[in-house]
VEXMIMAR-944004 format. One record per residue: x, y, z of N, C-alpha, C in turn; residue number from 1; residue in three letters. Coordinates in steps of 0.1 Angstrom, whole numbers. Example, Ala and Ser with C-alpha at 12.3 -4.5 7.8 and 13.67 -1.06 7.14 Angstrom:
 n.east n.north  n.up ca.east ca.north ca.up c.east c.north  c.up nutor fipa
    132     -57    78     123      -45    78    132     -33    78     1  Ala
    128     -22    71     137      -11    71    129       0    79     2  Ser
***
This chain:
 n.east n.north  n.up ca.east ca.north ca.up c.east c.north  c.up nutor fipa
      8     -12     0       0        0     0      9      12     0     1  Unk
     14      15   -12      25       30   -12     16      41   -13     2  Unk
     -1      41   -18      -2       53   -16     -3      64    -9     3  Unk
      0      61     5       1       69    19     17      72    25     4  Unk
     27      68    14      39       70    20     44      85     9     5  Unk
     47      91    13      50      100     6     69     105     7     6  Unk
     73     108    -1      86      112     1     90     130     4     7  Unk
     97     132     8     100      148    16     95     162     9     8  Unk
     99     158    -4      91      164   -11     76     167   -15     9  Unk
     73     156   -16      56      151   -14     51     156    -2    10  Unk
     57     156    11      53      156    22     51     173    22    11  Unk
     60     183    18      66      196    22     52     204     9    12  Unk
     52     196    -3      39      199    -9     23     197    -7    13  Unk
     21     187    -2       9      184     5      6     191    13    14  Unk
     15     198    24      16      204    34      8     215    31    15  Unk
     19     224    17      18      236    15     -2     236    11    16  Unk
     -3     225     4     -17      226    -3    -29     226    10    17  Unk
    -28     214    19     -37      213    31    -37     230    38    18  Unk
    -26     235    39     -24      245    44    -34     260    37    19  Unk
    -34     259    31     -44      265    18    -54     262    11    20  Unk
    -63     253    12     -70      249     3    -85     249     7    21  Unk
    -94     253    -2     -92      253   -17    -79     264   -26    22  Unk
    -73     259   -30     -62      270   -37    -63     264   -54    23  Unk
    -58     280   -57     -63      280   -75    -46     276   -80    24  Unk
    -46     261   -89     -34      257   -96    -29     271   -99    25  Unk
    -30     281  -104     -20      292  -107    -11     301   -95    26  Unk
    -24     301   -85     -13      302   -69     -4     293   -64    27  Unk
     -8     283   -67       3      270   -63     14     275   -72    28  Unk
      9     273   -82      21      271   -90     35     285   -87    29  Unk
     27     297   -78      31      311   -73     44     304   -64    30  Unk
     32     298   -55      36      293   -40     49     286   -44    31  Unk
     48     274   -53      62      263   -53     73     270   -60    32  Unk
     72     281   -70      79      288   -71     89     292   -59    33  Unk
     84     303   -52      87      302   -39     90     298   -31    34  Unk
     85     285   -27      90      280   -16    103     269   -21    35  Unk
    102     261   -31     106      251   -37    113     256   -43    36  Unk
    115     266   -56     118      271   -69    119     263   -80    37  Unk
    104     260   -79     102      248   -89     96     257  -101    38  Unk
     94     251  -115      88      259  -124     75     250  -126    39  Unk
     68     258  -132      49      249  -135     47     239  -135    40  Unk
     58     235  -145      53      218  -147     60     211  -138    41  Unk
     69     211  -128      72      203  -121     61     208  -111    42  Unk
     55     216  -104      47      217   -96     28     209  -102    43  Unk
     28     211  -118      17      202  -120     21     189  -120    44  Unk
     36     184  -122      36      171  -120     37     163  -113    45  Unk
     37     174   -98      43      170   -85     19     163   -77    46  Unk
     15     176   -84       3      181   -84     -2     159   -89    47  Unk
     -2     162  -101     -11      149  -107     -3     139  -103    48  Unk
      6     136   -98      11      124   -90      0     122   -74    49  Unk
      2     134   -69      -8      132   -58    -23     133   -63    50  Unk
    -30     142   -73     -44      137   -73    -48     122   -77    51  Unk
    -34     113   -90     -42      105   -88    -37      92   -78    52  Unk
    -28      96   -69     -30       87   -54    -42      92   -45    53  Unk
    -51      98   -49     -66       97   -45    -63     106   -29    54  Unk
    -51     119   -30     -49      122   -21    -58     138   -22    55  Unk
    -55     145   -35     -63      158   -37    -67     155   -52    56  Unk
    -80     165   -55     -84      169   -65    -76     183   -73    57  Unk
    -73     183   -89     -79      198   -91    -91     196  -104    58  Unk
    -98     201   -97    -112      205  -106   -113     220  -112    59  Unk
   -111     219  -125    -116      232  -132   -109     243  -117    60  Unk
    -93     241  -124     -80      248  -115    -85     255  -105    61  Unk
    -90     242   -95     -92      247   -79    -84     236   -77    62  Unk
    -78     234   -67     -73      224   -60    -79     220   -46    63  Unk
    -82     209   -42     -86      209   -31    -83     189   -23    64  Unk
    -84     188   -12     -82      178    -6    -92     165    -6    65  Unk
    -90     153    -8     -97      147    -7    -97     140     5    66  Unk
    -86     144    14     -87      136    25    -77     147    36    67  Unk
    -83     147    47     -76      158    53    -64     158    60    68  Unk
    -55     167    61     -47      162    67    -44     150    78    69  Unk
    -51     151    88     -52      147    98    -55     130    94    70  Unk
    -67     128    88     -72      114    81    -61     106    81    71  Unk
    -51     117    71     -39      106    62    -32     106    74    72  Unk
    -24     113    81     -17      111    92    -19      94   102    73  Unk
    -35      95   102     -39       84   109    -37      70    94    74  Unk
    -40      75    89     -35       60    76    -23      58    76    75  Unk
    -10      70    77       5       68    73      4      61    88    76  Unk
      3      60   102       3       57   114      2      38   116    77  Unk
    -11      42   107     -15       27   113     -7      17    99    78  Unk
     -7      24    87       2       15    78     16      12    83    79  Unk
     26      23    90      39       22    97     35      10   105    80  Unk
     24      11   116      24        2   126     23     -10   120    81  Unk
     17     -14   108      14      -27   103     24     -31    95    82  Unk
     32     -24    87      43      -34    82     58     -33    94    83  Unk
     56     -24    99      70      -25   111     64     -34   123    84  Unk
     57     -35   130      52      -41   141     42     -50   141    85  Unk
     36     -51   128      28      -62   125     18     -62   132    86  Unk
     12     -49   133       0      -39   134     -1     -38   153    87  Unk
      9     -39   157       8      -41   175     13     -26   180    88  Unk
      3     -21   184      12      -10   192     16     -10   207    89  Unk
     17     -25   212      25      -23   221     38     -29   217    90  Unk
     38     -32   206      50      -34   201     59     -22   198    91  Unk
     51     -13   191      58        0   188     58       3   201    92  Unk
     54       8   212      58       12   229     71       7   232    93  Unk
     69      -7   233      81      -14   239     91     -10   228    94  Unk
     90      -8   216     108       -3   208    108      12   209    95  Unk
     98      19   212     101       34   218    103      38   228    96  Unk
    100      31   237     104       33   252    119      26   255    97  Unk
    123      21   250     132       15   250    146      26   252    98  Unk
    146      33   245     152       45   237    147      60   243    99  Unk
    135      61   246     126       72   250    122      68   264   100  Unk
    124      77   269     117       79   282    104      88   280   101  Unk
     99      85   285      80       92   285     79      98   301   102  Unk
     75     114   293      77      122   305     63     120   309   103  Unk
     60     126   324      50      120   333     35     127   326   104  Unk
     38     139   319      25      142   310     22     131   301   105  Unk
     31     129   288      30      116   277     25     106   287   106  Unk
     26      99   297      23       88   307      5      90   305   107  Unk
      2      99   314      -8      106   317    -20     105   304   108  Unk
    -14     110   295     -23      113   280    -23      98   272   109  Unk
    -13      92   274     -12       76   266    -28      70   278   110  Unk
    -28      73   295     -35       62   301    -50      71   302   111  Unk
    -47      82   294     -62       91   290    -70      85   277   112  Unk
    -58      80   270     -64       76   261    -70      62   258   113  Unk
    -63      52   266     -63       41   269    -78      40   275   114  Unk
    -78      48   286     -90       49   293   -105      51   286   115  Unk
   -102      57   275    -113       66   266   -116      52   257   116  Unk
   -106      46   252    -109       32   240   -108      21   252   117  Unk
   -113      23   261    -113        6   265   -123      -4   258   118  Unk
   -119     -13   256    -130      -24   251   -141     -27   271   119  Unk
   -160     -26   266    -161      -30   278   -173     -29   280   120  Unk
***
């Protein structure tokens, strides 16, 4: 499932678009200028790579999101968890904690949350 993994670039663009949108392909194309210093067609190609990973639209040069930021976050999360830990997140805990110490707020909000999804 690669359509949720994006690469740095992908990520720094998507960003820019969520951050803005609806936005008009000709302001993007302003924006990547700018930010990137990319010229048009690398910004429309960067563009139709992600509309057709079913990530954004542009419709009659609006651009807009098909899935919101936040959504995909929770897809890139749970896909990580499922091919690295073979979908267990106390498996990801135990290889983060390992390394990380979890300060007594993170403690607090992990057994907030825990509390909120109990099976019961």
């Amino acid at each position: 499932m690669e359509t949720y993994k994006l690469g740095e670039m992908e990520q720094r663009f998507a960003d820019l678009i969520w951050q803005r949108e609806p936005i008009s392909s000709g302001e993007l194309v302003k924006l990547c200028d700018t930010a990137f210093d990319w010229r048009k067609s690398t910004t429309y190609t960067m563009l139709k790579r992600l509309c057709d990973r079913g990530i954004f639209e542009n419709q009659k040069g609006t651009v807009t999101a098909l899935i919101a930021r936040e959504d995909f976050l929770v897809i890139q999360g749970e896909q990580f968890l499922t091919e690295t830990f073979d979908g267990s997140l106390p498996q990801f805990l135990a290889a983060f904690t390992r390394r990380n110490k979890l300060s007594e707020k993170e403690i607090l909000e992990i057994q907030r949350l825990i509390d909120t999804h109990k099976e019961g």
